[in-house]
SERO-4910 file (N, C-alpha, C, O; in steps of 0.05 Angstrom, whole numbers):
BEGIN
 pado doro    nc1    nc2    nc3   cac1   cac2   cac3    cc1    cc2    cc3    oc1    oc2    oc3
  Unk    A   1493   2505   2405   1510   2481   2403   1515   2471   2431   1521   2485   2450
  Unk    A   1510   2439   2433   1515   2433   2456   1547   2429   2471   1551   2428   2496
  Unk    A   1566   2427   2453   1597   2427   2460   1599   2445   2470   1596   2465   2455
  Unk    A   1605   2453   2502   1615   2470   2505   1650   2487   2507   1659   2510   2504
  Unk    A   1659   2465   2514   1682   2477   2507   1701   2470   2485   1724   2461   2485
  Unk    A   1687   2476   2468   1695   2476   2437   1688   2498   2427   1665   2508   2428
  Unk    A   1711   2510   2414   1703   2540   2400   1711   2536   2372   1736   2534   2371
  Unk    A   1699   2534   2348   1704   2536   2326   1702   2562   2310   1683   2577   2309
  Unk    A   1730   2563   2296   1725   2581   2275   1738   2577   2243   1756   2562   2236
  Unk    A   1726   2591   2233   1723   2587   2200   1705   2563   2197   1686   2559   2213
  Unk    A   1712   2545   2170   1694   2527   2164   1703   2500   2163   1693   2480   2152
  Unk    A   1726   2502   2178   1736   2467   2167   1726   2446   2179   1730   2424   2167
  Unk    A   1709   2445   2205   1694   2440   2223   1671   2441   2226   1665   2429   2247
  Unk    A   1650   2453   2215   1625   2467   2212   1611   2455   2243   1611   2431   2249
  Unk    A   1602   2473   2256   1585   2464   2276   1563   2438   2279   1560   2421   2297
  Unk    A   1546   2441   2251   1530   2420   2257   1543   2395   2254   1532   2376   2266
  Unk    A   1569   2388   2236   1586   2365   2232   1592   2353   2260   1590   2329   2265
  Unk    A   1602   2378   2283   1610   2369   2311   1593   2361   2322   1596   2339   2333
  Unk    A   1574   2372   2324   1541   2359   2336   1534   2332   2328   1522   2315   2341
  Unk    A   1541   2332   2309   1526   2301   2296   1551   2282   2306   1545   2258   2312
  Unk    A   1576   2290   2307   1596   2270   2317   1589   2268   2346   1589   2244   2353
  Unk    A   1585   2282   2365   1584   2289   2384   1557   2263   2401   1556   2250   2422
  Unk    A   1538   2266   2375   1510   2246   2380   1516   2216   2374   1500   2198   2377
  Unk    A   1548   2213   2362   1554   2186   2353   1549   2182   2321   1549   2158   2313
  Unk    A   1545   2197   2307   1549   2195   2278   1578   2186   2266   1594   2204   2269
  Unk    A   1588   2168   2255   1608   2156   2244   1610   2164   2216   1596   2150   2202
  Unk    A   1623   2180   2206   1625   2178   2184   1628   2160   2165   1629   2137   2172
  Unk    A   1629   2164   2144   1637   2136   2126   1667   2140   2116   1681   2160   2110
  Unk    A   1670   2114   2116   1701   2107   2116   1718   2120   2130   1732   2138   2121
  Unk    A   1720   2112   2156   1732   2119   2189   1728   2097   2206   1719   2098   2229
  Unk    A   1734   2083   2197   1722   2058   2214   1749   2049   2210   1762   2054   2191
  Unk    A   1758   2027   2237   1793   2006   2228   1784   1983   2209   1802   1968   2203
  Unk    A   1758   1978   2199   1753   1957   2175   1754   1974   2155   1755   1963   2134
  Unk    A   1754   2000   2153   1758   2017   2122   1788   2014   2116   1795   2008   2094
  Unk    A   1805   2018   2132   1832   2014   2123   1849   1986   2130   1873   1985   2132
  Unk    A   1831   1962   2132   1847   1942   2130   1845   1924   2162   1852   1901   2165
  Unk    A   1833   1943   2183   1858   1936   2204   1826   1917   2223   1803   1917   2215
  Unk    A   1832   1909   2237   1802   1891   2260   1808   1910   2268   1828   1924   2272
  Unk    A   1768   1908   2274   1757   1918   2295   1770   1921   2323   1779   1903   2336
  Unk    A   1769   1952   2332   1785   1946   2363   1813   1953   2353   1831   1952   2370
  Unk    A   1819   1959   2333   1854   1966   2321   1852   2003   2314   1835   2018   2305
  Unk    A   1876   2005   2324   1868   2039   2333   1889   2040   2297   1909   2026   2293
  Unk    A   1878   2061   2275   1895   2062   2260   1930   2079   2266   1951   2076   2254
  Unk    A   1923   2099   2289   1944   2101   2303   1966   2084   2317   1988   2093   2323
  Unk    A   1960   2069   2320   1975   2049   2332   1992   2033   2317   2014   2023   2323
  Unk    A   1972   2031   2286   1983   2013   2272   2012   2021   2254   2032   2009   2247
  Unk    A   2002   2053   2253   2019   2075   2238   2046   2074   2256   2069   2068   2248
  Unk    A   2038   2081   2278   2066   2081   2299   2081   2057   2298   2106   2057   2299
  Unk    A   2061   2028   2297   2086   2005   2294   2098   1997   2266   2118   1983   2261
  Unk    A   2083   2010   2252   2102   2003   2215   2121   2029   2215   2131   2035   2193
  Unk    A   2126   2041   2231   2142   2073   2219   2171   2058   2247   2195   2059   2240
  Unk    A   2167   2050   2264   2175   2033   2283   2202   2012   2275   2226   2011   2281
  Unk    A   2176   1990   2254   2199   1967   2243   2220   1984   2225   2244   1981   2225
  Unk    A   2204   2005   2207   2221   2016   2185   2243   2024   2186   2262   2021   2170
  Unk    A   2239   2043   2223   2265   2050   2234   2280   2028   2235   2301   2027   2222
  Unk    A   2276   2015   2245   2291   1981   2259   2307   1969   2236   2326   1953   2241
  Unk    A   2301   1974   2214   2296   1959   2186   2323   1968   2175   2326   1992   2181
  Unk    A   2343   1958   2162   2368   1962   2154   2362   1973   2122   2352   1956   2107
  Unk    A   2366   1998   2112   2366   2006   2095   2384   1998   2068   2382   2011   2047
***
């Protein structure tokens, strides 16, 4: 495996999965057009500003 400082154990990760991400393999549906958001939109970002207003948001 070319990662080197990555140590995996058990299976939730399987090595060749990291390799192939590692070469630029994108899975399917991981992309910010799978969940709604443009290109260039981190879905993190988007999570942090709706949990954000909610706080802000008068119950």
């Amino acid at each position: 495996m070319a990662l080197t400082a990555t140590t995996t154990e058990g299976a939730l990760f399987p090595a060749d999965l990291l390799e192939r991400l590692a070469a630029g393999f994108e899975p399917a549906g991981q992309r910010p057009e799978d969940f709604g958001l443009k290109s260039g939109q981190r879905l993190s970002d988007e999570m942090q500003a709706r949990a954000r207003s909610r706080e802000a948001s008068p119950t």
